[in-house]
C-alpha positions as CSV (number, residue, x, y, z in Angstrom):
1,X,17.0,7.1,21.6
2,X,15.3,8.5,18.5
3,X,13.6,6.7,16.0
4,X,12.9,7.7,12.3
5,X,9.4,5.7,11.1
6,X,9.4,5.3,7.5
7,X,6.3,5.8,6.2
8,X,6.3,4.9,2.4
9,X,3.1,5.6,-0.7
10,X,4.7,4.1,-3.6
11,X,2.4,1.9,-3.9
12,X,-0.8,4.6,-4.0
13,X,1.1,7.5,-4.5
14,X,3.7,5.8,-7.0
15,X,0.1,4.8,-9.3
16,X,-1.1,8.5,-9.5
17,X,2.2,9.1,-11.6
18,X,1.6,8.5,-15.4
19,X,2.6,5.4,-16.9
20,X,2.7,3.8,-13.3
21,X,0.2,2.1,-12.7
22,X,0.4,-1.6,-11.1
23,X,-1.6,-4.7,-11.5
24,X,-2.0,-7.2,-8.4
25,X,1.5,-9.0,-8.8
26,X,3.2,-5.9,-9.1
27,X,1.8,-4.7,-5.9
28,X,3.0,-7.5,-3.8
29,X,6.3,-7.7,-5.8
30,X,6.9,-3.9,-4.4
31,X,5.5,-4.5,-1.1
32,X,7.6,-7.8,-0.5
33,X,10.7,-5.3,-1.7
34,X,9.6,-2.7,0.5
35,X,9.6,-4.9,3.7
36,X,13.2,-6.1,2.7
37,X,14.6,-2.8,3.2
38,X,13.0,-2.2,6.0
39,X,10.0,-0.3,5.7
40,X,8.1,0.4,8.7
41,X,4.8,1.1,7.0
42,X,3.2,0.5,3.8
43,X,0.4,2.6,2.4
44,X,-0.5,-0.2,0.0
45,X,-3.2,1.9,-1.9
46,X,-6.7,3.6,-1.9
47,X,-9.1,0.6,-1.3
48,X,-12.5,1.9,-1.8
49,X,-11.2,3.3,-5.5
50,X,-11.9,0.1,-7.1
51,X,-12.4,-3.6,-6.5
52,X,-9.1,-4.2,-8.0
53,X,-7.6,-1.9,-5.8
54,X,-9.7,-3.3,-2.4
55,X,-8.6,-6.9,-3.5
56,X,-4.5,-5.8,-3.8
57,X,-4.6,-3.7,-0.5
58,X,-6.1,-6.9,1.1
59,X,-3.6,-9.1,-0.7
60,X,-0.7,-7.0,0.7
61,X,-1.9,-7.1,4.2
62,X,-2.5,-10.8,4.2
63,X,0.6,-11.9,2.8
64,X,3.9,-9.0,3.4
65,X,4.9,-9.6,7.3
66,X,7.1,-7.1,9.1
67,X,5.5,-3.8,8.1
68,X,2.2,-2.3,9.3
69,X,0.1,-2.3,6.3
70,X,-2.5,0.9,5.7
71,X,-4.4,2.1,3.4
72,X,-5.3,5.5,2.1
73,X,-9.3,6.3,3.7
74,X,-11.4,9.1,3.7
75,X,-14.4,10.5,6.2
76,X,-17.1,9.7,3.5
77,X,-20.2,7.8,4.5
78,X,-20.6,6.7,1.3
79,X,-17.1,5.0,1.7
80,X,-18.3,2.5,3.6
């Protein structure tokens, strides 16, 4: 049988909009939403961006179970 994955970025993609963007709480609040409909993986954000951003990704992943939690990463040494 097929399977449709859904993949969902609202919560990096979703911040790049204007007007959107989302503190810690926030983040959780959508991702805890997000795993109630059934979402079977959360890009949760662009960790090496900003502490802020490292510290909700890592929130997200520690505390939404059900989804596989991911975030957005680049093939930049200096990313480390």
């Amino acid at each position: 049988m097929d399977k449709i994955i859904i993949f969902d970025t609202t919560l990096r993609d979703g911040e790049q909009a204007p007007g959107a963007s989302l503190n810690h709480k926030e983040k959780l609040e959508v991702a805890y939403a997000l795993a109630e409909l059934g979402v079977d993986i959360i890009e949760a954000g662009f960790p090496v961006s900003s502490p802020g951003d490292f510290n909700a990704v890592q929130a997200v992943s520690k505390s939404v179970k059900g989804p596989v939690i991911c975030g957005l990463a680049r093939a930049i040494k200096a990313d480390n």
